[in-house]
N, C-alpha and C positions, 0 to 999 in steps of 0.2 A: 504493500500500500504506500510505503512511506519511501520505497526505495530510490523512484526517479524524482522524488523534491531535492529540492534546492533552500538551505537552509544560512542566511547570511547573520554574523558574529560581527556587532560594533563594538570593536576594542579590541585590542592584542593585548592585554596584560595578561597576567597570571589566570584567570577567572575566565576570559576571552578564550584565552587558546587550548586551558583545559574543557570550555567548553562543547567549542571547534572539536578536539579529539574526540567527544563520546561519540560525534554523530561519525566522525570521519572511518572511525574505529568499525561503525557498521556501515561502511561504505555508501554510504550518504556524503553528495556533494556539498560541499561547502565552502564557503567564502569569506575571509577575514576581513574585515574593515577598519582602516584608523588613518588618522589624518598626517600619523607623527612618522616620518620617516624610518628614525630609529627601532619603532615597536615593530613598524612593517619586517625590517630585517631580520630582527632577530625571531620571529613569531614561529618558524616553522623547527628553528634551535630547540625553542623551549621544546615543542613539543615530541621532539627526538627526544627528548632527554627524557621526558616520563615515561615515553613509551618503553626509552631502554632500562629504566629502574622497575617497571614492571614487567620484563624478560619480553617484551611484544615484539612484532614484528613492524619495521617501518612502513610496510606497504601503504597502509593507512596518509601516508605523507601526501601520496598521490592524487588524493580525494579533496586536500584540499591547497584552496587557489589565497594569494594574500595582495591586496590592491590600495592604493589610495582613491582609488576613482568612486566616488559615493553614486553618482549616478547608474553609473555600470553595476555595482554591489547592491544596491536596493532594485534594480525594477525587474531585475529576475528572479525573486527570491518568493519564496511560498512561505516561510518561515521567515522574522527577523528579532533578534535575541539581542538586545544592546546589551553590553557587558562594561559602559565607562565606569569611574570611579563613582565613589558613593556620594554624588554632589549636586541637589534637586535642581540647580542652574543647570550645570552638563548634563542633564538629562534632559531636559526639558529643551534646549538649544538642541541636542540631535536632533529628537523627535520633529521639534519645527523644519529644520535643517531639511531631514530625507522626505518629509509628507509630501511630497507635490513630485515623488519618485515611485510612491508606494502604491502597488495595485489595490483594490479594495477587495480583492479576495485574499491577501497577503497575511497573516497573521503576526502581530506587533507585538513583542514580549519586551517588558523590563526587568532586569537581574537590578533587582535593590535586595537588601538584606531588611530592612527596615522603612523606608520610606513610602508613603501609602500611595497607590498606583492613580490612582484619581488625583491628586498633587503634583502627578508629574505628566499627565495628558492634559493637564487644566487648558482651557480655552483651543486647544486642539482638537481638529474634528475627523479621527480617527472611526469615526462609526459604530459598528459594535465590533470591531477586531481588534482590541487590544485584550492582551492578558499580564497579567505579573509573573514571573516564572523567578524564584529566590532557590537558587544552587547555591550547596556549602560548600566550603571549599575542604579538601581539593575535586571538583566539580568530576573528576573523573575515578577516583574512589568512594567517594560518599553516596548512598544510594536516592537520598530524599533532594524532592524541587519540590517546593512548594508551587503549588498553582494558585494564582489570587483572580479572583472574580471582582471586576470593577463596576461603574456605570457604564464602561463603551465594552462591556462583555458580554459578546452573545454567546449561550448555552453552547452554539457550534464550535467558540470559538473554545471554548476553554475543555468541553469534552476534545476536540481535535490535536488540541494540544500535550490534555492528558494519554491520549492514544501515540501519539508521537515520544513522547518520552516515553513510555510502555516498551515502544517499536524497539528503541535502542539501551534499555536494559534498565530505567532508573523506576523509584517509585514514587510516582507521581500522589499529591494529596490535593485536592482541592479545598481550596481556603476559601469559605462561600462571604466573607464581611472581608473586602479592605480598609484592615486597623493598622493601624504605628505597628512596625515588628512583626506581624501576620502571627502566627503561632509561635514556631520555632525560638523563636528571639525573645516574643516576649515570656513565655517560659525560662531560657537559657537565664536572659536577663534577671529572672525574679531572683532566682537563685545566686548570682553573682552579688546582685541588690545585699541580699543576707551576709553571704559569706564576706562583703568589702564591711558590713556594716559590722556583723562579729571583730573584726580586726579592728575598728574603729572605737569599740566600745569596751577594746582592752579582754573580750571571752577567750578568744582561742587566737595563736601565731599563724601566719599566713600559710607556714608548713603543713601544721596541725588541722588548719580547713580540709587541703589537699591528702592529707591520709585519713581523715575520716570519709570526705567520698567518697574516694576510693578504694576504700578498706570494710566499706558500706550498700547504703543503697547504689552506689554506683557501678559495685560489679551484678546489681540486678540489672539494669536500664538493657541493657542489651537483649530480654528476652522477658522482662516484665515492664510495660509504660504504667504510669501512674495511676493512670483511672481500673486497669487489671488491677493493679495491688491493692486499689480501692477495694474494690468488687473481693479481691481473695481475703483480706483482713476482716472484711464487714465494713457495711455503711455506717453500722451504729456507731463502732470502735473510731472507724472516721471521724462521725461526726463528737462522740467526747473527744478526742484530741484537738479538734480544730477549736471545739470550746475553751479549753484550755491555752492551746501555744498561740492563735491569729491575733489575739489583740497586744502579742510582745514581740511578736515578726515585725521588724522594720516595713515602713511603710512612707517611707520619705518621696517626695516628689521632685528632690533633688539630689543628686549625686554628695557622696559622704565625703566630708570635708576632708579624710586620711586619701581619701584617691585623688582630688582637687590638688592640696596640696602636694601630693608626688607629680602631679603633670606639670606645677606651676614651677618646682626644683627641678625640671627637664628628666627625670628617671620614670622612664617611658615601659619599662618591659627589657624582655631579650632585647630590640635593638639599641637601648642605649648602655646595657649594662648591668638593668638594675632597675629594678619596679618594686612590689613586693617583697620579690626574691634577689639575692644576688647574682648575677649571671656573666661566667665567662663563655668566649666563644664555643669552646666543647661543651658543656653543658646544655646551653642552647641548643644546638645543635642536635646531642640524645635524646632530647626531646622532642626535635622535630621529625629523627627517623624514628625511634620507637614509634610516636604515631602512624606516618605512614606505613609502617611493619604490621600496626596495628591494622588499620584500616587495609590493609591488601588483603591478612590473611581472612578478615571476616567478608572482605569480599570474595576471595577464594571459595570460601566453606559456602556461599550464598551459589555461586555458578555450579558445585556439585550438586548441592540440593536441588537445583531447577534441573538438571540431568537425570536425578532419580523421580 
């Protein structure tokens, strides 16, 4: 069904050309798009290099084309995924930018992580083919896109959509309200909300957060979500605890003053150094292949199972 589309990628960044892979990877045409020299060049690099840390084969390369010509990249495309950075201006400037390229049977996706898909078509008259599509990163081992249902979404476009990511191996969720953070995030968030807030409030060491997830409900997530663990504890049980612990959960509408402060001192995370944690280069670093290590074998063990 989805073989002979044509699917165009705005942006070569990291996000961009891993996105470009999954489709390329099942040999689905595609076509990268960016304005900036540099990203064009290097665009097909990156994607050799994932293919080759996941033992792949480069043929996939083949599939896809990388251009500065926005007019050429938008009016053949059946699919268009913008992948810019996460910045409601440069979103919002593409979209004006390629409209007057775009077929109306073309299906229009925004890669935001958060920002609400109706804020970023505002006064654009896309019709009913826009969709939000929110890839994790890294877009080519994570299995979840979220699908956001906006005003300019018609039922075709976002079932169409969901069928499309299906086609090339992810798991598509449709997200039927665009809110701030769609699901994903604002979950991820709440959680972080707490744990920045614990360290703020003197409970537990930034270390100590990170070994209790992990040493905890976090080795469930992977095969119990929340609402399951609801349902297997009891609703009742739920419901005393939440009488208890919700009115002492941080509930601030602003970011905790110990995280303010660390971004105002420049100690940003691994890339400066030093966040919470302290970080030299190796360290960083095992943490970001252990992930990946992580995330390949469970996608490994996910490709057997659809085999059996």
């Amino acid at each position: 069904m989805f073989k002979n589309s044509n699917v165009t990628v705005i942006g070569a960044g990291l996000m961009g050309c891993g996105i470009a892979q999954v489709f390329a990877v099942k040999n689905i045409q595609v076509t990268i798009y960016d304005s900036i020299a540099e990203a064009r060049g290097s665009a097909k690099d990156k994607i050799a290099a994932n293919l080759t840390s996941l033992n792949m084969s480069h043929a996939s390369l083949g599939f896809i084309q990388v251009t500065g010509d926005m007019q050429s990249a938008i009016s053949n495309a059946d699919f268009i995924i913008e992948a810019a950075p996460e910045k409601l201006a440069i979103k919002q400037k593409i979209f004006a930018d390629i409209l007057p390229f775009v077929e109306p049977t073309t299906i229009v996706a925004s890669n935001t992580s958060v920002i609400p898909i109706v804020d970023i078509f505002s006064g654009l008259n896309y019709q009913d083919q826009v969709v939000g599509t929110h890839w994790w990163n890294p877009p080519y081992l994570v299995p979840l896109v979220e699908v956001v249902q906006s005003e300019q979404s018609s039922e075709q476009a976002v079932n169409t959509m969901m069928e499309l990511l299906t086609y090339v191996g992810k798991t598509p969720v449709h997200i039927q309200k665009d809110v701030p953070g769609f699901v994903g995030n604002r979950m991820q968030h709440a959680l972080w909300r707490e744990a920045i807030a614990l360290i703020n409030d003197g409970v537990c060491s930034p270390e100590g957060i990170d070994l209790v997830v992990k040493n905890s409900f976090g080795l469930r997530l992977p095969v119990l979500g929340p609402i399951e663990n609801a349902d297997l504890v009891g609703l009742d049980l739920t419901l005393d605890i939440h009488n208890v612990i919700l009115p002492s959960i941080n509930n601030q509408q602003s970011p905790a003053d110990v995280l303010k402060h660390k971004v105002a001192d420049g100690n940003l995370g691994m890339k400066s150094g030093k966040g919470f944690i302290q970080w030299s280069t190796e360290k960083a670093q095992g943490v970001r292949d252990n992930l990946n290590q992580y995330l390949l074998n469970a996608q490994n063990k996910r490709e057997k199972q659809d085999e059996t």
